[in-house]
N, C-alpha and C positions, 0 to 999 in steps of 0.2 A: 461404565457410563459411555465412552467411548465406541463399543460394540453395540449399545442399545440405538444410540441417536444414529449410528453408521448404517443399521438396520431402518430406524424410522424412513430413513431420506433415499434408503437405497445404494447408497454409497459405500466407498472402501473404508475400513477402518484408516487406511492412511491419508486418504480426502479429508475426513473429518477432520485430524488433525492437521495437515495442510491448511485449511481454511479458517482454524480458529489461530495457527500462529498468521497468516496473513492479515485475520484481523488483528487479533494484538498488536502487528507492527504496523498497522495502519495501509499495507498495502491495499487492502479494500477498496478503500479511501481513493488511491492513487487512482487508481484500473475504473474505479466510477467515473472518477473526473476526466480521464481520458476519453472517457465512451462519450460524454459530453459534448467535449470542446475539440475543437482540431483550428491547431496552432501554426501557423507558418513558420518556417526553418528559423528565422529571426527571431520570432516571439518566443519559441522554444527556448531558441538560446540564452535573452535576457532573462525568463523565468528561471532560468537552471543557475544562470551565473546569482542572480538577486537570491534563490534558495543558497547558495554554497557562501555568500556573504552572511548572510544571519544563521548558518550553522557556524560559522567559524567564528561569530562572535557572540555566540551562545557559547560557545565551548573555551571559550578564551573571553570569560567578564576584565571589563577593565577598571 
């Protein structure tokens, strides 16, 4: 399956799987919104600090 779709697109057989675990873990995702938006060193930072607050309290329910 792997070799067939790797064939379709032109790509390496390791591309393929490259970009389906990217999408699985949602970097996709990430690397879209980047191309997006461009964030000031500030806003970066509050966004990263506000994601590492509700990871840590997803991972520790109270």
């Amino acid at each position: 399956m792997i070799k067939v779709r790797a064939a379709r697109l032109g790509l390496k057989e390791s591309e393929v799987v490259e970009d389906a675990v990217r999408r699985r873990l949602g970097l996709d995702l990430l690397e879209r919104l980047w191309e997006r938006h461009t964030f000031s060193n500030e806003e970066s930072n509050d966004i990263a600090l506000e994601a590492q607050h509700v990871t840590r309290n997803y991972r520790r329910p109270k």
